[in-house]
KOLLO-159355 format. One record per residue (C-alpha): residue number from 1; z, x, y. Coordinates in pm, 1 decimal. Each point is the difference from the previous one (the first is absolute). Example, Ala and Ser with C-alpha at 12.3 -4.5 7.8 and 13.67 -1.06 7.14 Angstrom:
BEGIN
 pos        w        u        v
   1    780.0   1230.0   -450.0
   2    -66.0    137.0    344.0
END
This chain:
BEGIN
 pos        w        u        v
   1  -5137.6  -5729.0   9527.3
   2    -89.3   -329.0   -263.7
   3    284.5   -177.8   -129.4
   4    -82.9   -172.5   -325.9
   5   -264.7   -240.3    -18.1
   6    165.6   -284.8   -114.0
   7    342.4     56.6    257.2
   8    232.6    110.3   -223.5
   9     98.3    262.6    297.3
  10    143.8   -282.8    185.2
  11    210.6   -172.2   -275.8
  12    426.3     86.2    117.7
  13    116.3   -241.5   -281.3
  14     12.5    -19.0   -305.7
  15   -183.4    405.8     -5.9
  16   -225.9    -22.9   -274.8
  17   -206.0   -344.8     80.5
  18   -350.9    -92.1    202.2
  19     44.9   -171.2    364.0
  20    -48.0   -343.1   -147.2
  21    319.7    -62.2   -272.2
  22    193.4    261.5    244.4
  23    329.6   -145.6    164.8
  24    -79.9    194.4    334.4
  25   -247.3    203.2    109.8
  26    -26.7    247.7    325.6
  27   -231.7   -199.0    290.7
  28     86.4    332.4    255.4
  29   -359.2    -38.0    133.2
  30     51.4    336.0    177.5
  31    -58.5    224.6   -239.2
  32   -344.1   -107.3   -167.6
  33   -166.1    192.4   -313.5
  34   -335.0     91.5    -11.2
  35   -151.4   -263.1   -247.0
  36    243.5   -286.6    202.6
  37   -177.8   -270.0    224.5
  38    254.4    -94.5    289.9
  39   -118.5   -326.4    112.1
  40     95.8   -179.7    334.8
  41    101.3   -363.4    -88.2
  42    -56.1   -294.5    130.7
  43     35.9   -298.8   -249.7
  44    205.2    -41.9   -321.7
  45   -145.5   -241.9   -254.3
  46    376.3    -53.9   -208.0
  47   -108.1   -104.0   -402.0
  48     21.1   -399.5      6.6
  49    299.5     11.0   -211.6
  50    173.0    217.0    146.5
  51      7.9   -176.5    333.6
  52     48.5   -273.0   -173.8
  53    340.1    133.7   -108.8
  54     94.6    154.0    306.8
  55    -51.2   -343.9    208.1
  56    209.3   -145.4   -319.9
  57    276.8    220.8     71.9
  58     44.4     16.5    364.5
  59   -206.9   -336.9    114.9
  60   -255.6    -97.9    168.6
  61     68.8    221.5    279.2
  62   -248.3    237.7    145.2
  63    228.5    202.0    117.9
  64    244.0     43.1   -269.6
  65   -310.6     78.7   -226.7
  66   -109.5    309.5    223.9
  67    387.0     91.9    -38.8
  68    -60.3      3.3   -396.2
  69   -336.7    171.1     63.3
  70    193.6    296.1    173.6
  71    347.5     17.8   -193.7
  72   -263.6     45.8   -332.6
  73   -236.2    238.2    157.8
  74    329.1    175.5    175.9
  75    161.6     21.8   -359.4
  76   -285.2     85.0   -167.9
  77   -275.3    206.1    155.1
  78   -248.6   -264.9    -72.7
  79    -42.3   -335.7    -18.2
  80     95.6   -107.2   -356.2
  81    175.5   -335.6    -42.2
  82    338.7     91.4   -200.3
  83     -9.9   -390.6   -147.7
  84   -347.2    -15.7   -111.2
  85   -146.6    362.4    -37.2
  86   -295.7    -65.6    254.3
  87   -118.5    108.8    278.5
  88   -367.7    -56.0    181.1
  89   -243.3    178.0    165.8
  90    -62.8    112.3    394.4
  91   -257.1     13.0    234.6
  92     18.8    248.5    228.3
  93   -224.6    347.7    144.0
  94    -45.2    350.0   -155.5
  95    190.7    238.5    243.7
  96    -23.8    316.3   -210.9
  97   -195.3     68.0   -296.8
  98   -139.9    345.8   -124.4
  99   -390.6     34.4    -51.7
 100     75.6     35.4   -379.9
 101    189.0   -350.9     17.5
 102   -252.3   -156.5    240.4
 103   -308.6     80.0   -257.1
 104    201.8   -112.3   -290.1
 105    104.8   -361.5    152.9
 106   -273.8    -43.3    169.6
 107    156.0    -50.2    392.4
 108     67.7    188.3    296.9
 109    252.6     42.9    260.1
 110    -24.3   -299.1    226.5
 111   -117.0   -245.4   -241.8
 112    178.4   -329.3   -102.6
 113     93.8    -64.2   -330.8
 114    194.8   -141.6   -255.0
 115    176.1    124.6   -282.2
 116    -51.2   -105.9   -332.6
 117    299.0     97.4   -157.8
 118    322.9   -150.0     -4.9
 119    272.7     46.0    279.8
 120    250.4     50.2   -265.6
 121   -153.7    319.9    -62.4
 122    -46.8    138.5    401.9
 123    188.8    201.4    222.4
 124     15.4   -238.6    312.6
 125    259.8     50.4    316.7
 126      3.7   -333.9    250.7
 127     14.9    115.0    354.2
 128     24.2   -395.0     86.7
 129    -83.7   -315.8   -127.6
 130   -195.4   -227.8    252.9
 131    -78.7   -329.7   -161.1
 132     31.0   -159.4   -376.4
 133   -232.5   -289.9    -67.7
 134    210.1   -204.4   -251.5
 135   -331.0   -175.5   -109.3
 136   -236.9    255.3   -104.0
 137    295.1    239.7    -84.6
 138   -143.2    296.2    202.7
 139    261.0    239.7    247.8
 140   -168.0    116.7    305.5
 141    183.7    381.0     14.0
 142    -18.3    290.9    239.0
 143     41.0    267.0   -325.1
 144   -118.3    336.8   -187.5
 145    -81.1    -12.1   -364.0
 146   -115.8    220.6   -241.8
 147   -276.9    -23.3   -291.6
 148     -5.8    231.7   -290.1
 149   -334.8    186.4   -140.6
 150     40.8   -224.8   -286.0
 151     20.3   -320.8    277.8
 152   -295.1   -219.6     39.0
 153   -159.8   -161.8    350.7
 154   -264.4   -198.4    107.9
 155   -154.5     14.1    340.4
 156     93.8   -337.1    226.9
 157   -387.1   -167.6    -36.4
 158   -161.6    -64.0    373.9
 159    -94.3   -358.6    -75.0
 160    375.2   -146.3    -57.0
 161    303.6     35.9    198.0
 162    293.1    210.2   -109.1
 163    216.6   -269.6   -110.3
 164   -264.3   -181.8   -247.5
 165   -114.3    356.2   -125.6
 166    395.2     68.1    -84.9
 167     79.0   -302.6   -157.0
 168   -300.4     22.4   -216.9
 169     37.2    330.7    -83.8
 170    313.8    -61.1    -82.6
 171    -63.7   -156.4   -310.3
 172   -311.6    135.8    -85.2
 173     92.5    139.1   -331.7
 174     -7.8   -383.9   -126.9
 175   -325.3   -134.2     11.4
 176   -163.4    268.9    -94.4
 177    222.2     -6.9   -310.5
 178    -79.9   -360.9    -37.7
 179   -372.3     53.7    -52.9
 180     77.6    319.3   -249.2
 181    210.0   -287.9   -189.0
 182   -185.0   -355.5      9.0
 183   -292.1    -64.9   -228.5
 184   -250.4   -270.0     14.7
 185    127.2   -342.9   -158.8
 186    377.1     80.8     57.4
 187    226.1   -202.7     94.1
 188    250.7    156.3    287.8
 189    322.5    -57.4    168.0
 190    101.0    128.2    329.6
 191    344.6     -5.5    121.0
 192     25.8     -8.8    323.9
 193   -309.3   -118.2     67.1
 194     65.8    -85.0    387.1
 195     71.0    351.0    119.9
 196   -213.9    251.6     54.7
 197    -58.6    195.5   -295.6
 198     44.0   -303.4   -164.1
 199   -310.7   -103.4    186.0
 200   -180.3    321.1    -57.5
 201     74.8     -8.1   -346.6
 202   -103.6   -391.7    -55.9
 203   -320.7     70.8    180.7
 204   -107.5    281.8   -231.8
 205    111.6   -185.3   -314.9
 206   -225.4   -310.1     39.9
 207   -261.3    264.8     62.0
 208     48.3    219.4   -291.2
 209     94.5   -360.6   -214.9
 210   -330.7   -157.6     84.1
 211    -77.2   -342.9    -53.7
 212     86.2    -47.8   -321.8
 213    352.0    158.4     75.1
 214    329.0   -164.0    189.7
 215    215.4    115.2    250.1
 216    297.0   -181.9     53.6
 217    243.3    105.3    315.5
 218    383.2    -68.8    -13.4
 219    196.5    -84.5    355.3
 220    295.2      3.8    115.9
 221    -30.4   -189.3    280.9
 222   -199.7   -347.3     81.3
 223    -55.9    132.8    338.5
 224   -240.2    260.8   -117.2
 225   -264.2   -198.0   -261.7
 226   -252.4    -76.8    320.8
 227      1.3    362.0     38.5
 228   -101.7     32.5   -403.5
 229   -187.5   -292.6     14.9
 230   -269.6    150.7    326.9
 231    -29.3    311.2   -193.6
 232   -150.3   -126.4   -305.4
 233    125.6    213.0   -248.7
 234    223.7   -183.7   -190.5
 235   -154.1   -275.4   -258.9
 236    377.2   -126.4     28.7
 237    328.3    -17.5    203.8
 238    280.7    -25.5   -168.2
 239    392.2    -60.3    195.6
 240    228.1    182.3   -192.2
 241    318.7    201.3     60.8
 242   -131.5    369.5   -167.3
 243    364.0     66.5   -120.7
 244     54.9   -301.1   -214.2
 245   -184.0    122.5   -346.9
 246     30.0   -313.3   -204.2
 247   -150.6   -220.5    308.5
 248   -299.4    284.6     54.8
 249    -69.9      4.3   -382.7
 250    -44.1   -431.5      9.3
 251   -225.1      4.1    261.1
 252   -231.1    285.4   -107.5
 253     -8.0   -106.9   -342.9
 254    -46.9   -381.6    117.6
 255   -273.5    153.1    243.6
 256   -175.3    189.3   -297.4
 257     19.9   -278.2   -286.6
 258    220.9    246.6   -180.6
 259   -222.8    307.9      7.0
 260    255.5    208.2    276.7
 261   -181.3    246.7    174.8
 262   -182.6    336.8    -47.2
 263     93.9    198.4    282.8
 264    325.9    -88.5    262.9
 265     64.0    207.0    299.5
 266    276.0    -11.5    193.1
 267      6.7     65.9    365.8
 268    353.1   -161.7    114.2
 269    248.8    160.0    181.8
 270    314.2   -160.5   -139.7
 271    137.9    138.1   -339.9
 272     88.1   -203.0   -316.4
 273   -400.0   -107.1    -55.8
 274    -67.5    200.3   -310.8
 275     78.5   -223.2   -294.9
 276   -223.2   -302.3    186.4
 277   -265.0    245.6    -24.4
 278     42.7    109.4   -286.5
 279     27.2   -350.6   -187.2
 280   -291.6    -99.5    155.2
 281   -253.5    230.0   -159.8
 282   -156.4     20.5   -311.1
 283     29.2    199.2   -298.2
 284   -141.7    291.8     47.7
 285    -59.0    -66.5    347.7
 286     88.4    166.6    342.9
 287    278.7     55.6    290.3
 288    -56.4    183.7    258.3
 289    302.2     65.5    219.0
 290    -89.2     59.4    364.1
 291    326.5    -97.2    141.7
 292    250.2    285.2     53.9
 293    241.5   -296.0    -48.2
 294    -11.4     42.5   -365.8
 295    250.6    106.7   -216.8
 296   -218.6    199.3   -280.7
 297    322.2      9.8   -233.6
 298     28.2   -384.4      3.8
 299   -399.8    -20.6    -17.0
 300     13.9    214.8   -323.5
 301    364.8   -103.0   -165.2
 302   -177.6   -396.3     68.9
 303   -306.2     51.9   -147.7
 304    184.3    118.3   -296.7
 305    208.4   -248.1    -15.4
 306   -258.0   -257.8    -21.0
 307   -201.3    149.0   -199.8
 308   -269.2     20.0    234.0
 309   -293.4    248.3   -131.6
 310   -148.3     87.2    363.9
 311    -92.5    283.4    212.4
 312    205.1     51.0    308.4
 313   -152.7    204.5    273.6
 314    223.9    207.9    264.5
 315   -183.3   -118.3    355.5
 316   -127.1    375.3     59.7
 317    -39.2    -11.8    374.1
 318   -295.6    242.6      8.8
 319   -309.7    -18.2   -187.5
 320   -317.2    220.9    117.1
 321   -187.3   -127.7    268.6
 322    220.7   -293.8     51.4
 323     52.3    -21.3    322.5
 324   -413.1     -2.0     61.3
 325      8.7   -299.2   -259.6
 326    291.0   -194.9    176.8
 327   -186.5     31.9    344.4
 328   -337.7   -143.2   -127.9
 329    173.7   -228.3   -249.1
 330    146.6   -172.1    394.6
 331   -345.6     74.1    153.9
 332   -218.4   -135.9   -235.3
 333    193.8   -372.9     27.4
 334    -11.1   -109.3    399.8
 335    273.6   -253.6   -108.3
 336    227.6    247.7   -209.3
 337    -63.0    196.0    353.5
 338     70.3   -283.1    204.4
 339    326.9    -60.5   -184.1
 340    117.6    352.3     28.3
 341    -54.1      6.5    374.4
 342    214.4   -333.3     92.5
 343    265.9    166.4   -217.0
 344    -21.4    368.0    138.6
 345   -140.1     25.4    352.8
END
């Protein structure tokens, strides 16, 4: 028997919604449709700011944060970060899928994957949680999950370990997004140039940009502009604190003689960054909002009420083939590769 493609089977409350916006969702991984995947677990990749909230709210404690991790998944039947609205993506195996389901996606029973839709959205029960790696905000899990017919997946490439694939893939809806956006000749922000998609997306900027275009990277953190600096990308580093607007909008339009910029996207994973970005590009211009930190009421009620004339972009997390580009975007640069390695091994 098929449930519906997109999961609405599974959705206890409110009735009427899709998996993602639900409050709870049933993860009984016993009873599997037809057109379900169940998938064996083995590593969570949490969104960037929603770990970031969760180590905000209970600390800097490994332990505590795989409490969180539970009590949400526990409450909710997936992994879906009440605070921020987020979730991630896992890596795990294909343990049951249907021969209509295996020709659709692509896979087979017994391969490793990842999915390429949002844990907010899937049915996932934790059996146990072995390991969180503060760092590269990944969860090693012993856990069953499920993927809709409407999910998306991506084989784990043989030339990469798990880890790096996952935290690529992870954000591989942005750089492909970046190139769709950037023109040659424009000038470009990145916030959050330092972490990986921020990387990613800096990368295929100055590409797209060219020569006769700029890309300027904003930091949090002084500790991170040799990491900037070896990859190349950036034509400048700028040390600014993202959520202060005012001081964001001084330094880009200092940086730009007054011109602002054509196209800002924001990768951060700490809320209150809109207006900054928003200041800081031209009329006309771009934002695209990667971040799943941003508040799209205060991005549009702030834009209004400065009377900005942009286009803001929501940061779509799938785009076709984007999870092809994102791998050769890292291959193609040995020290893009190099950088995602010390991070993610």
């Amino acid at each position: 028997m098929n449930g519906c493609p997109y999961g609405v089977h599974r959705v206890i409350e409110p009735t009427g919604v899709l998996p993602q916006p639900a409050w709870k969702i049933s993860n009984d991984m016993e009873k599997i449709y037809d057109n379900e995947v169940l998938i064996d677990v083995s590593v969570l990749n949490i969104d960037s700011a929603s770990f970031r909230q969760i180590k905000e709210e209970v600390g800097n404690d490994e332990e505590k944060v795989a409490e969180k991790i539970l009590s949400v998944v526990n409450e909710r039947g997936k992994m879906h970060n009440p605070v921020t609205g987020s979730g991630g993506m896992l890596l795990g195996k294909i343990a049951r899928i249907s021969p209509e389901m295996s020709e659709k996606h692509g896979v087979k029973a017994g391969d490793k994957i990842c999915t390429l839709v949002s844990l907010s959205l899937t049915p996932l029960k934790i059996e146990k949680i072995h390991k969180v790696h503060l760092e590269k905000e990944q969860v090693e899990v012993t856990a069953k999950a499920i993927m809709f017919e409407s999910g998306v997946c991506a084989k784990l490439p043989e030339d990469m370990s798990e880890t790096l694939a996952l935290s690529i893939l992870d954000v591989a809806g942005a750089p492909i997004q970046t190139a769709r956006m950037v023109k040659p000749g424009d000038t470009v922000m990145i916030l959050g140039a330092s972490g990986k998609s921020g990387m990613l997306c800096a990368y295929v900027a100055k590409k797209m940009a060219g020569v006769t275009g700029k890309v300027i990277g904003l930091i949090r953190r002084e500790s991170k502009r040799a990491e900037v600096e070896k990859l190349g990308a950036c034509d400048s580093i700028l040390l600014v604190d993202a959520t202060d607007a005012i001081n964001v909008y001084s330094a880009i339009e200092k940086e730009t003689k007054g011109k602002l910029c054509d196209v800002v996207i924001n990768v951060v994973n700490s809320p209150n960054t809109e207006m900054g970005c928003i200041l800081a590009t031209k009329e006309r211009g771009m934002v695209y909002f990667f971040s799943m930190a941003t508040s799209f009421t205060k991005a549009a009620l702030g834009a209004e009420g400065v009377g900005k004339d942009i286009d803001m972009i929501v940061g779509n997390g799938y785009a076709k083939d984007h999870a092809l580009y994102a791998l050769e975007t890292v291959r193609e640069n040995p020290v893009l590769l190099e950088l995602f390695k010390e991070r993610y091994i």
